[in-house]
C-alpha positions as CSV (number, residue, x, y, z in Angstrom):
1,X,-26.5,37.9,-130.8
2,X,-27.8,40.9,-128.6
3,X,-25.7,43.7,-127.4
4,X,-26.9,42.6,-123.9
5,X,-25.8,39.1,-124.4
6,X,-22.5,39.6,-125.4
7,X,-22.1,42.5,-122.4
8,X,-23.4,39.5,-119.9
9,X,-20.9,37.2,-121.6
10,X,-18.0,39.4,-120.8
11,X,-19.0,40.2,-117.5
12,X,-19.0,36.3,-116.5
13,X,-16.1,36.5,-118.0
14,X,-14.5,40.3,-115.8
15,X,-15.8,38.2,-112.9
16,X,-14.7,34.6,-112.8
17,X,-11.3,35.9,-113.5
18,X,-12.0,38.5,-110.7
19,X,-12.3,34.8,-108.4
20,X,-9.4,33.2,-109.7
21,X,-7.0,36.6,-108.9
22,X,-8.5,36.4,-105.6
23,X,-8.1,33.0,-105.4
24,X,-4.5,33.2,-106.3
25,X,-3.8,36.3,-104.1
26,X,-5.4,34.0,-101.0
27,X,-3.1,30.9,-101.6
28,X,0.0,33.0,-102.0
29,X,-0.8,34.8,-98.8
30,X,-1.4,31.6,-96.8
31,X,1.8,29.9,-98.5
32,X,3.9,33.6,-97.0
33,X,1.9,32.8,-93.8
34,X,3.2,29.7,-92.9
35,X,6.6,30.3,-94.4
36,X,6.9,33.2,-91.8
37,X,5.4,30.3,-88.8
38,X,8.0,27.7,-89.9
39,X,10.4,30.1,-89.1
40,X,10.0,31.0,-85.6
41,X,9.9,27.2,-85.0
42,X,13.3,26.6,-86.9
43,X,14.6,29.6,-84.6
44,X,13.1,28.0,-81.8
45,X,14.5,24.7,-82.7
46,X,18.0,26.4,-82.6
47,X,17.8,28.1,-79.5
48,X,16.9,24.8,-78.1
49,X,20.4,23.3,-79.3
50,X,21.8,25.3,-78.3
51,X,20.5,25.6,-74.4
52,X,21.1,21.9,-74.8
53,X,24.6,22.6,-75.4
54,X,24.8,25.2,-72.4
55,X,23.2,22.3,-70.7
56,X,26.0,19.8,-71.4
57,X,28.6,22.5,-70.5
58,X,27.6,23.0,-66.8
59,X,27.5,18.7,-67.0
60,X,31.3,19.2,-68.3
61,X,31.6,21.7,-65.4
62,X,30.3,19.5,-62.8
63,X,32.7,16.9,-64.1
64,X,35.7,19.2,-63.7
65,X,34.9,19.9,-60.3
66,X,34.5,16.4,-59.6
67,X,38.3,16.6,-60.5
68,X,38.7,20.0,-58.7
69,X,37.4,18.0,-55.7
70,X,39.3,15.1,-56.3
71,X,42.5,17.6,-56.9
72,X,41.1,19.3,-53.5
73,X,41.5,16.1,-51.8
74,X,45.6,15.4,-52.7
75,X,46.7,18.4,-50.1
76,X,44.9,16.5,-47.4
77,X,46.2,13.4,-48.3
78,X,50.1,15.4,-48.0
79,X,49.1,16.7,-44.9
80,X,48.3,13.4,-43.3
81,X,51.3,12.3,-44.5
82,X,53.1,15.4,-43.6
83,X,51.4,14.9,-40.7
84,X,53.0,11.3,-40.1
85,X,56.2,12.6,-40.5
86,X,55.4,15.6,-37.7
87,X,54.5,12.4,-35.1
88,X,58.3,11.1,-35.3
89,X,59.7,14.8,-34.3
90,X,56.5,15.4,-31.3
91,X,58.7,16.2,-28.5
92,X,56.3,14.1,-25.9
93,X,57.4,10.9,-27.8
94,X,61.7,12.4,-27.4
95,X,60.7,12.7,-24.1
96,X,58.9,9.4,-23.3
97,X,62.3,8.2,-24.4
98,X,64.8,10.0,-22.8
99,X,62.6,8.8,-19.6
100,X,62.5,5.3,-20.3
101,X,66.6,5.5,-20.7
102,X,66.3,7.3,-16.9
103,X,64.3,4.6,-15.7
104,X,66.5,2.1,-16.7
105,X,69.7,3.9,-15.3
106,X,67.1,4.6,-11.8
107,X,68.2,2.1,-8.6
108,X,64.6,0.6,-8.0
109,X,63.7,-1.3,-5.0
110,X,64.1,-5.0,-6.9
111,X,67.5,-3.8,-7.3
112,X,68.8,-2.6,-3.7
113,X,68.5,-3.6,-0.1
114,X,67.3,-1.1,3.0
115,X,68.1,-0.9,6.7
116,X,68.1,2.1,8.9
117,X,71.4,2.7,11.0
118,X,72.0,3.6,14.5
119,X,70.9,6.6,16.3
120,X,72.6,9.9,16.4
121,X,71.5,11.9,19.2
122,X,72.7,15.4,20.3
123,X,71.1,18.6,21.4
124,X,68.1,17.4,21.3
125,X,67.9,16.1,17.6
126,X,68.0,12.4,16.6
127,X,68.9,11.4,13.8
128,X,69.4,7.9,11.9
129,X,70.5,7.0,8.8
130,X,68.3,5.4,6.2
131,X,70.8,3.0,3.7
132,X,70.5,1.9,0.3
133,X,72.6,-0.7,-0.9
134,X,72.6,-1.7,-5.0
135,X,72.6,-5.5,-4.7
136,X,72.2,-5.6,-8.7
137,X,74.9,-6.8,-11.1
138,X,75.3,-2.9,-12.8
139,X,75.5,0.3,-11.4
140,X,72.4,2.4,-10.9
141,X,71.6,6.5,-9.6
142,X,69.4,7.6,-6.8
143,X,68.8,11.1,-7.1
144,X,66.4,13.4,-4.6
145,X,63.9,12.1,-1.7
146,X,62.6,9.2,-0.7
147,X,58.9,8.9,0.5
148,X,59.1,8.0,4.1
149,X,56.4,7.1,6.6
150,X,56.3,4.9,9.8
151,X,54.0,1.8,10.3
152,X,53.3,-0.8,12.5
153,X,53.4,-4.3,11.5
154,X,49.8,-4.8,10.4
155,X,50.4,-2.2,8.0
156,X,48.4,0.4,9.7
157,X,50.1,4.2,9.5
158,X,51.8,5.7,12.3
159,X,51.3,10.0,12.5
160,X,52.2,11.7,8.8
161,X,54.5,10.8,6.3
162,X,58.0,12.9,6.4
163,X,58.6,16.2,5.2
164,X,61.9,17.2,3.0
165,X,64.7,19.1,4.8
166,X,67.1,20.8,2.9
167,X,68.1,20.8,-1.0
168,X,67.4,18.5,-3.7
169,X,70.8,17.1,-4.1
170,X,72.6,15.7,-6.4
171,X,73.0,12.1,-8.8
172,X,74.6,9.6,-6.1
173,X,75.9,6.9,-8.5
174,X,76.2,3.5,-6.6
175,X,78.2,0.6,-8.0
176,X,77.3,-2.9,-7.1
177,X,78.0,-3.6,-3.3
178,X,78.2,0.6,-2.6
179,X,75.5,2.2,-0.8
180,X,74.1,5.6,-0.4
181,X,71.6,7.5,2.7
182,X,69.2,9.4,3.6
183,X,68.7,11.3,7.1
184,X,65.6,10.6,9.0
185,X,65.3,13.2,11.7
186,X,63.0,14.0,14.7
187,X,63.6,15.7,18.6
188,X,63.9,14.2,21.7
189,X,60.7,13.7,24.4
190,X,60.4,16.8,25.9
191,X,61.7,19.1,23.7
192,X,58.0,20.2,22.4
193,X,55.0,20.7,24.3
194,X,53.8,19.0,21.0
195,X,53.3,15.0,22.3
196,X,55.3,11.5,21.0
197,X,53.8,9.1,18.6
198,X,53.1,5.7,19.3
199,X,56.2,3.5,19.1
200,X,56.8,2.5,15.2
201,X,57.7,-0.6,13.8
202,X,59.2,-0.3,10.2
203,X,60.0,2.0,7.9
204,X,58.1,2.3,4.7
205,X,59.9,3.8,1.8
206,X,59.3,4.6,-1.5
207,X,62.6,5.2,-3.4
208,X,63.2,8.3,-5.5
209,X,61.8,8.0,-8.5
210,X,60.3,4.7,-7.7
211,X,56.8,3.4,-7.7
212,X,58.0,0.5,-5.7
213,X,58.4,0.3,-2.0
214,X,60.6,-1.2,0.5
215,X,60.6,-2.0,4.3
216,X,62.6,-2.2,7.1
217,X,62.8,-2.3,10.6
218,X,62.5,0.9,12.3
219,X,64.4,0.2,15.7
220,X,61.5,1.4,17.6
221,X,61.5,5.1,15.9
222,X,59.0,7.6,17.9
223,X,58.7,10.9,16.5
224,X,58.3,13.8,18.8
225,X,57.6,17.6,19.3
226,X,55.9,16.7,15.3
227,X,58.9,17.1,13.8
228,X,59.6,14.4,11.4
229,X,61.9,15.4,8.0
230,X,64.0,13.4,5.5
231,X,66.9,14.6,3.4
232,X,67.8,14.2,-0.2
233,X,69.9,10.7,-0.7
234,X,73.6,11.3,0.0
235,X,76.8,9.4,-0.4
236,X,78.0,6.8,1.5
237,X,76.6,4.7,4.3
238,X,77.4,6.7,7.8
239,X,77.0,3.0,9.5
């Protein structure tokens, strides 16, 4: 064999295992390569659990606020029952009572009878007495003014109701059969440069206290010089 056989020989040789170092070399480097890739993923994989987690935590929160809210909802169900309680102490509803117990202690005009007494009639002032009689089975309390006016028969009004004279006065308690009065009171004809009214025919009254009126006859009753007042219910009869 030539030298420059044998020097080819060993060159095939230098060279193909040149090409398998390379080759070697290139599949370590692409094994490194996607070793280093998988990582990244794995990582990414992680992180992904773990926002998955975070997620289920605000789902936990939400849950707990469903409670909170829930929770939030118990004072308002004690204050609508404290608020229950409040209704049985409102002092409109103490009142409404006490005035119901009034009421029924109140003479009313289903319970008493009404006439107007005789004329009083001195310096110029007339007076008459306006009576109320309890005609009920219990006793009952008239306290303060009636309402007065005059009408004629036909209902129709005659002048202005009458105005209050003096003070407010006091309870008049009336047992059955007693009576109490009021003082209707105008001037004589000539007195005032004011005219008369027309000649009345009853009385129309409304009680105190009442919503309820009663009639009676007025004994002709003209008002002059404008003057027409009514007192507070008083004791007694005066005829």
């Amino acid at each position: 064999m030539s030298l420059t056989t044998k020097t080819l020989g060993r060159g095939r040789r230098v060279a193909a295992g040149s090409l398998i170092a390379v080759a070697a070399l290139t599949l370590t480097a692409c094994q490194d390569g996607t070793g280093a890739a998988s990582r990244p993923s794995s990582a990414a994989a992680s992180d992904t659990s773990q926002e998955a987690g975070s997620g289920a935590k605000p789902s936990g929160s939400t849950t707990g606020g469903a409670q909170q809210s829930a929770g939030g909802e118990r004072p308002s169900a004690n204050s609508a029952s404290a608020g229950s309680k409040a209704k049985g102490n409102v002092p409109g509803t103490t009142k409404s009572h006490a005035s119901a117990m009034t009421a029924s202690d109140r003479c009313t005009a289903a319970n008493m009878s009404l006439r107007l007494g005789a004329s009083d009639i001195g310096a110029g002032n007339i007076r008459y007495p306006l009576v109320f009689t309890n005609k009920g089975k219990k006793a009952c309390t008239l306290r303060g003014f009636p309402g007065v006016s005059l009408i004629q028969r036909d209902g129709s009004p005659v002048g202005k109701p009458a105005t209050r004279e003096g003070g407010p006065g006091g309870a008049v308690r009336l047992q059955p059969g007693q009576s109490g009065h009021a003082v209707l009171h105008t001037v004589n004809e000539g007195v005032s440069d004011i005219p008369c009214w027309s000649r009345s025919q009853l009385v129309f009254v409304y009680p105190p206290g009442s919503k309820e009126s009663m009639t009676t006859g007025s004994r002709g009753l003209r008002v002059c010089g404008g003057r027409f007042d009514v007192t507070a219910v008083q004791a007694g009869s005066l005829g």
